[in-house]
C-alpha positions in Angstrom: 0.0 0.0 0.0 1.2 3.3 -0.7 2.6 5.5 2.0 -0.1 8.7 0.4 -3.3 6.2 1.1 -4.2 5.8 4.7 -5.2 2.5 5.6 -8.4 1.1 6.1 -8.1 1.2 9.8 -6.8 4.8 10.1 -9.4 6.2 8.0 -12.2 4.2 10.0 -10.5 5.9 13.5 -10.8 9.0 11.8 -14.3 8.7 11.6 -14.9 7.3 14.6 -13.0 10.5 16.0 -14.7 12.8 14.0 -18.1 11.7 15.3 -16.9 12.0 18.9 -16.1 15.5 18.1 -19.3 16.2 16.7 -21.0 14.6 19.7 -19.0 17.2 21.8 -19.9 20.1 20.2 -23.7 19.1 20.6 -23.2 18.4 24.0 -21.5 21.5 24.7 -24.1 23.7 22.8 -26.8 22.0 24.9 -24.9 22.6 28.0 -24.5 26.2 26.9 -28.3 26.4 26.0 -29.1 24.5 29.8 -26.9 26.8 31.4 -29.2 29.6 29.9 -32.4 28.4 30.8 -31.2 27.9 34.1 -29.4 31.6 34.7 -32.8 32.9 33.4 -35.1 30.7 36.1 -32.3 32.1 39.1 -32.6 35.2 38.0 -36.6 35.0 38.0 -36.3 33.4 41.4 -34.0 36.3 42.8 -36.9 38.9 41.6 -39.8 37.0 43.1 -37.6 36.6 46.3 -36.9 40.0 46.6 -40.5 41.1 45.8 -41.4 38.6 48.9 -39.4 41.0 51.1 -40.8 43.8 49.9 -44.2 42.8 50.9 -43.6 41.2 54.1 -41.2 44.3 54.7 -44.5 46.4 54.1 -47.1 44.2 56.2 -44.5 44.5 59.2 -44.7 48.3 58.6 -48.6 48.3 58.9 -48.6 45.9 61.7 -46.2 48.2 63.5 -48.3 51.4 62.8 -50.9 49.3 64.2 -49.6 48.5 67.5 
């Protein structure tokens, strides 16, 4: 076999390479996207948290002009 032609075997690691790569990048991308959604849902949570203290931080403040 000429030294220019990869074998048989090399060629069929390439592949096999070359879809564990691709597999990868998907993985990363969804990762990336995850990572995202997840960013977005903390940051919702830190709002609705900090609205929450707002409003108990009001009730206290008619309770005490109650009392």
């Amino acid at each position: 076999m000429p030294e220019d032609i990869p074998s048989p075997e090399l060629v069929e690691q390439f592949r096999q390479f070359e879809v564990r790569v691709d597999e990868a990048v998907r993985l990363i991308a969804q990762l990336k996207q995850d990572k995202r959604e997840l960013e977005a849902r903390l940051e919702e949570a830190a709002q609705a948290r900090a609205e929450a203290a707002r409003r108990i931080d009001n009730l206290i403040d008619k309770i005490d002009t109650l009392l």
